[in-house]
C-alpha positions in Angstrom: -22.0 4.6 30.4 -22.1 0.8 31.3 -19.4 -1.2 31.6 -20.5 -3.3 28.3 -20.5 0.1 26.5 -16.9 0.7 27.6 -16.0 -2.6 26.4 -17.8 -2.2 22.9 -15.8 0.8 22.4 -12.5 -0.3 23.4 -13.2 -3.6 21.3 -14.2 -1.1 18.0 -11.0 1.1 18.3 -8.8 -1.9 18.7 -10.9 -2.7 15.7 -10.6 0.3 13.7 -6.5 0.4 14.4 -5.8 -3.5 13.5 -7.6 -2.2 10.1 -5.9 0.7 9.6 -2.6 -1.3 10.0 -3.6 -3.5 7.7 -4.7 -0.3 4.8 -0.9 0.9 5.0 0.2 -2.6 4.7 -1.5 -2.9 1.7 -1.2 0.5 0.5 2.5 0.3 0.4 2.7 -2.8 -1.4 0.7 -1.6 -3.9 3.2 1.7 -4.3 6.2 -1.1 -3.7 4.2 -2.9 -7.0 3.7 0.6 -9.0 7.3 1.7 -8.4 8.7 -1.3 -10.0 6.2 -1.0 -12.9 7.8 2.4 -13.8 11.3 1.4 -13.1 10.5 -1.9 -15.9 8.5 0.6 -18.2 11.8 3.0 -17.9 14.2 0.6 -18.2 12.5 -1.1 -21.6 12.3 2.5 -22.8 15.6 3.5 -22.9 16.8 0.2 -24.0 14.3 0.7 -26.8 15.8 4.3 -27.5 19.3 3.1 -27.7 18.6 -0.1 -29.8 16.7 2.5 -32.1 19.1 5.2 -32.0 22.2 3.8 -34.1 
């Protein structure tokens, strides 16, 4: 393998990792952003249940 070669494929796994870093970064804030979503939907249900229940 020429040395160009070797430096292509180092170049596309530093590549690959600095995207996959990125994909958990966004994948947890879009759990962080779902989570709170069901913790607001929760939150206004119960308070809907006890304004309801009396």
């Amino acid at each position: 393998m020429s040395s160009s070669e070797q430096e292509n494929k180092q170049r596309n796994r530093e590549i690959a990792e600095n995207e996959a870093e990125r994909q958990t970064t966004g994948d947890i804030r879009v759990s962080t952003w779902a989570i709170a979503v069901a913790v607001v939907i929760g939150v206004a249900a119960i308070g809907w249940v006890l304004l309801h229940n009396h």
